[in-house]
Kinemage of the C-alpha trace (Angstrom):
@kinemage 1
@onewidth
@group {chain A} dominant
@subgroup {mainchain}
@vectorlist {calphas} color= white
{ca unk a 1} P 4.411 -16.993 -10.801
{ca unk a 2} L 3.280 -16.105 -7.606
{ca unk a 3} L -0.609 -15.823 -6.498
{ca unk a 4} L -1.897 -13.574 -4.059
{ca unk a 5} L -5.456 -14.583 -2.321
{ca unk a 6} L -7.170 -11.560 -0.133
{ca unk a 7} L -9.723 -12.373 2.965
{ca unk a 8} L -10.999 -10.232 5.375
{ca unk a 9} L -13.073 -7.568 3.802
{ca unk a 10} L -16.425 -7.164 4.855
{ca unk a 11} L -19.285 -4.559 5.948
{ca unk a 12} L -18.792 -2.507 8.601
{ca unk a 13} L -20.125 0.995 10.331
{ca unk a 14} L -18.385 3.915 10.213
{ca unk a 15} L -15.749 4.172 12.706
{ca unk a 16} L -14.781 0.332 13.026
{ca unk a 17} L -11.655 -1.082 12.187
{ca unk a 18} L -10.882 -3.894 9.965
{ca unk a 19} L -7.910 -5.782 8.841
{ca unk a 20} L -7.212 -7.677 5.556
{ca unk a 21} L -4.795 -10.447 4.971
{ca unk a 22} L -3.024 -11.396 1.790
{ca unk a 23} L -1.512 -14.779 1.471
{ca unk a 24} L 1.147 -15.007 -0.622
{ca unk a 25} L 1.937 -18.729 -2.456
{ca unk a 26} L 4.057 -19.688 -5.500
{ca unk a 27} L 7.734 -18.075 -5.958
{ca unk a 28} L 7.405 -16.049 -3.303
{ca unk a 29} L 11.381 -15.891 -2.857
{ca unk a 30} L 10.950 -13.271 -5.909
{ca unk a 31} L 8.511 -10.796 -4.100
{ca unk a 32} L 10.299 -7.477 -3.652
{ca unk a 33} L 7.325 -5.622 -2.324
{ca unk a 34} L 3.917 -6.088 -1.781
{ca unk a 35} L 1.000 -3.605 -1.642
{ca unk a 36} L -2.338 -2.876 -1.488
{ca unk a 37} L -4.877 -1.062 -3.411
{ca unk a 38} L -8.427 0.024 -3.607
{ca unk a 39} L -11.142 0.759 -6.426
{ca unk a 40} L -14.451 2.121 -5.687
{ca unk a 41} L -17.006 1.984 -8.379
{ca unk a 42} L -16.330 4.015 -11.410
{ca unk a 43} L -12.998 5.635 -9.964
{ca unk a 44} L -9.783 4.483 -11.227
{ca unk a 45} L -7.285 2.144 -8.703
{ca unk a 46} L -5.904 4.140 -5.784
{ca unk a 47} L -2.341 3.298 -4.078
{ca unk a 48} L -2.874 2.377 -0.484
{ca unk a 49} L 0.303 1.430 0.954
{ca unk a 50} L 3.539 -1.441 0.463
{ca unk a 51} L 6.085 -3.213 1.915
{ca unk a 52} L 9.527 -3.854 1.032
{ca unk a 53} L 9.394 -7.697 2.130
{ca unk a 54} L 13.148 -7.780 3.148
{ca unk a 55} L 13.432 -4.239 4.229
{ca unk a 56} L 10.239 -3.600 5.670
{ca unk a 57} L 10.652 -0.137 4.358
{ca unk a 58} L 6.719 0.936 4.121
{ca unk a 59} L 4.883 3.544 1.818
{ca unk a 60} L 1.558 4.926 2.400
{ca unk a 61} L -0.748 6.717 -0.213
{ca unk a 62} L -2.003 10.025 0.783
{ca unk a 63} L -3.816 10.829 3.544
{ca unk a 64} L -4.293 7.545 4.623
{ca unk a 65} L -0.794 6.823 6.985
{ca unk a 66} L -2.517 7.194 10.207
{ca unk a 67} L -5.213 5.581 9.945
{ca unk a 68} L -4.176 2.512 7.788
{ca unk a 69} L -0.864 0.114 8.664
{ca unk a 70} L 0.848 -2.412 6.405
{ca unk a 71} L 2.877 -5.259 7.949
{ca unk a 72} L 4.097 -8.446 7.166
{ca unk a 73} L 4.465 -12.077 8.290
{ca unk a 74} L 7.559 -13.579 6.362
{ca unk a 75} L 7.256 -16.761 7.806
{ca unk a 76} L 3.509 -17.022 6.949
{ca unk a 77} L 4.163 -15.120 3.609
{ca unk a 78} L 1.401 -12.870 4.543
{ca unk a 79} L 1.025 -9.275 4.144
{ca unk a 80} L -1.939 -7.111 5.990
{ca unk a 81} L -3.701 -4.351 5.849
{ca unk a 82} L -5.149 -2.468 9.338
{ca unk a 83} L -7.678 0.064 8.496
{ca unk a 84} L -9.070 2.382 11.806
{ca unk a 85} L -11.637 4.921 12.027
{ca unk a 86} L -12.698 3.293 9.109
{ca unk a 87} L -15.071 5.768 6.847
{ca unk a 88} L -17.664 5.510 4.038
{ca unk a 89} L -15.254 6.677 1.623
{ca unk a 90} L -12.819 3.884 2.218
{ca unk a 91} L -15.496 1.448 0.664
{ca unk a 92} L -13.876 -0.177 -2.313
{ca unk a 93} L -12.707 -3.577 -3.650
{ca unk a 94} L -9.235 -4.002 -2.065
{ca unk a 95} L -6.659 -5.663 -4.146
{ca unk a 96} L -3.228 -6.916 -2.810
{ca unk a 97} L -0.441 -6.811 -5.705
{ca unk a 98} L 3.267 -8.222 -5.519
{ca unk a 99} L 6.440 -7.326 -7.773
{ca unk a 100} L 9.944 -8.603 -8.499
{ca unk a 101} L 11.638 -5.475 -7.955
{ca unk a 102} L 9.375 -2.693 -7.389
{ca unk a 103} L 7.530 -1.198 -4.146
{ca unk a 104} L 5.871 2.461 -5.066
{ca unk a 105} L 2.542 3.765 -6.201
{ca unk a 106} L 2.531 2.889 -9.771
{ca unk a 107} L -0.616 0.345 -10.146
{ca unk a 108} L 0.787 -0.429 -13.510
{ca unk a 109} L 4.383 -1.720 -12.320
{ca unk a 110} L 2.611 -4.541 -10.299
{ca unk a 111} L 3.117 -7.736 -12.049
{ca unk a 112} L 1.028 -9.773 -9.665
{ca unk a 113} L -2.800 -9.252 -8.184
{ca unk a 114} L -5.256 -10.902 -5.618
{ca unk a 115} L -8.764 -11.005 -6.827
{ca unk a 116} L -9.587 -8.551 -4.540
{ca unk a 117} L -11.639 -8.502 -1.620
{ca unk a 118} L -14.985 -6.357 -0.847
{ca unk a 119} L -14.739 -3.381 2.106
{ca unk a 120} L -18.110 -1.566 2.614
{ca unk a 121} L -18.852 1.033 5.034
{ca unk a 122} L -21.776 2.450 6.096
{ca unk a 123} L -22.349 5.860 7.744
């Protein structure tokens, strides 16, 4: 098992950056990738980007490479999340996910999730 915690979210104006941490504990030696994703209310989960943990090969949903950047610590078993120019639309729960052996877009190939982490942004 591995469990994922989020922190960082938080209100902000429009414009601001922010950046979210996910903290990665448990059998964390099987992580392949990690990623993040976002749900505003009453719209279905949205792919924001992942990391291959050992290749640090990164993906990036659409439209959002530019203004968000995934990284990772491996020695803190940490991935984050840098969000710029931040804008209304970006507010959503953000949840951080983990797999064995998979690193795309597919919210449903994720075996592991945080419990997500609140981003609001006003105009």
């Amino acid at each position: 098992q591995v469990q994922l915690v989020e922190s960082g979210g938080g209100l902000v104006q429009a414009g601001d950056s922010l950046r979210l941490s996910c903290a990665a504990s448990g059998r964390t030696f099987s992580v392949y990738a990690m990623g993040w994703f976002r749900q505003a209310p009453g719209k279905e989960r949205e792919f924001v980007a992942a990391i291959e943990w050992k290749r640090y090969r990164t993906y990036y949903g659409d439209s959002l490479k530019g203004r968000f950047t995934i990284s990772r610590d491996n020695a803190k078993n940490t991935v984050y999340l840098q969000m710029n120019s931040l804008k209304p639309e970006d507010t959503a729960v953000y949840y951080c996910a983990a797999d064995g052996d998979y690193s795309g877009s597919d919210v449903y190939e994720y075996d592991y999730w945080g419990q997500g982490t609140q981003v609001t942004v006003s105009s």
